[in-house]
C-alpha positions as CSV (number, residue, x, y, z in Angstrom):
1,X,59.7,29.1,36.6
2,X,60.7,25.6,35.2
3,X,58.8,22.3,34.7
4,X,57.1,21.2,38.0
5,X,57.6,17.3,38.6
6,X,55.0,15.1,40.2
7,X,55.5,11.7,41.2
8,X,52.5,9.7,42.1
9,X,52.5,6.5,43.9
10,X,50.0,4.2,43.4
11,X,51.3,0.7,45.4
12,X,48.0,-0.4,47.1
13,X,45.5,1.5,44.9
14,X,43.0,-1.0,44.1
15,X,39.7,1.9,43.4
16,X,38.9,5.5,42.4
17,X,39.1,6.7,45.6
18,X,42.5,5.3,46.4
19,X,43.6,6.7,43.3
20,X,42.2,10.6,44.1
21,X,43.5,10.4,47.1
22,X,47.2,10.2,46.2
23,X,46.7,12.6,43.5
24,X,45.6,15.0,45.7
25,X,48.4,14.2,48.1
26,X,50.6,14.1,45.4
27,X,49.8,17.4,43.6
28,X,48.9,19.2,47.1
29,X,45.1,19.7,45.8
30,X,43.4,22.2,47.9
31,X,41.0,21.2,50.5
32,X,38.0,21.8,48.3
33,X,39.0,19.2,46.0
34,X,35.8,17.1,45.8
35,X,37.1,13.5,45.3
36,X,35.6,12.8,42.1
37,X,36.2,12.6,38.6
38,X,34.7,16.0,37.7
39,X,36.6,17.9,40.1
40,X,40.2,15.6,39.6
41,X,39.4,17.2,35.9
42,X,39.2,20.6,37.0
43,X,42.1,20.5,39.1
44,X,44.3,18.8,36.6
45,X,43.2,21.9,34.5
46,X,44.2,24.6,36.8
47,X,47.0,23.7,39.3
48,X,47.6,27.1,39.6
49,X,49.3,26.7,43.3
50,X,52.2,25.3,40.9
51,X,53.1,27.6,38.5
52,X,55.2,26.5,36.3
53,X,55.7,26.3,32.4
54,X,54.6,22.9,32.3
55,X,54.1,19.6,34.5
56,X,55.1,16.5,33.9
57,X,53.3,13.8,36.3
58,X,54.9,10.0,36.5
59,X,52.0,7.7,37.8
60,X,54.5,4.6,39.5
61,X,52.8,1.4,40.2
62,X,49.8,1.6,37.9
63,X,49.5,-2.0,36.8
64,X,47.4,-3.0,40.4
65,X,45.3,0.0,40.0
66,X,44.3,-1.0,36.3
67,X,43.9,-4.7,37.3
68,X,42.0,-3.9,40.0
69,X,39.5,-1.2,38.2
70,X,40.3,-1.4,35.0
71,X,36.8,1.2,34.5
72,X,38.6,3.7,36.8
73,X,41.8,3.5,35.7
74,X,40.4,3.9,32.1
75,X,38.7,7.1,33.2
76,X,41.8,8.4,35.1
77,X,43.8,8.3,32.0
78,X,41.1,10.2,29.8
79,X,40.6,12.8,32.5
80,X,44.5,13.2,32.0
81,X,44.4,12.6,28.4
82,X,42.3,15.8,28.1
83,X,43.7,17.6,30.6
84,X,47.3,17.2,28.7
85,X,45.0,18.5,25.4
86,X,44.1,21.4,27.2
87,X,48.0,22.5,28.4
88,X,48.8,21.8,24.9
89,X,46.4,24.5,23.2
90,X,47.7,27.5,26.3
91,X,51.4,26.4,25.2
92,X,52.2,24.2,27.8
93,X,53.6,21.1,27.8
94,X,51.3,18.8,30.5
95,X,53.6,15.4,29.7
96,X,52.4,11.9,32.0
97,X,54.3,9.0,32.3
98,X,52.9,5.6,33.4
99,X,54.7,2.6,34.9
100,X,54.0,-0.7,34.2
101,X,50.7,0.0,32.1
102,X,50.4,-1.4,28.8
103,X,47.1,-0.3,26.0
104,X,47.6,3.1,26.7
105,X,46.3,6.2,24.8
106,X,48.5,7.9,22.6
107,X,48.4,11.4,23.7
108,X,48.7,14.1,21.1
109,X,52.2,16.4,21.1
């Protein structure tokens, strides 16, 4: 069991939904993923269908997304922020990478 790679594409994501949707595509939610910010949380949190000994998600293409909802984009990278805070404390690395974003968050190692 290695690190499990995700690469999310977010060309043409302009909203919140936009961006749950290819997170869910990307990270193969299950189909009781609620589309919202509560549930992308949870999911983030558990990814169990992936088990591995840590994740390391690349969000490509951020800088429309941001432009465009700069409100949502800000949530999406604190409902990651946490969610890396979380892997940290069980011991596992949960490491995300962001294209083409600038005032980002310094996560905690």
């Amino acid at each position: 069991m290695g690190i499990a790679y995700f690469d999310i594409d977010l060309n043409g994501v302009h909203d919140k939904r936009g961006f749950l949707d290819a997170c869910a595509r990307a990270l193969c939610f299950p189909q009781t993923f609620g589309a919202n910010w509560d549930a992308f949380a949870d999911y983030v949190q558990d990814l169990s269908w992936h088990p591995a000994r840590g994740y390391v998600i690349r969000l490509r293409c951020a800088a429309g997304f941001a432009a465009a909802a700069p409100e949502d984009y800000a949530a999406a990278i604190e409902v990651l922020r946490y969610a890396s805070d979380d892997w940290r404390r069980r011991g596992r690395p949960f490491i995300v990478l962001v294209d083409e974003a600038a005032d980002l968050p310094v996560f905690s190692a």
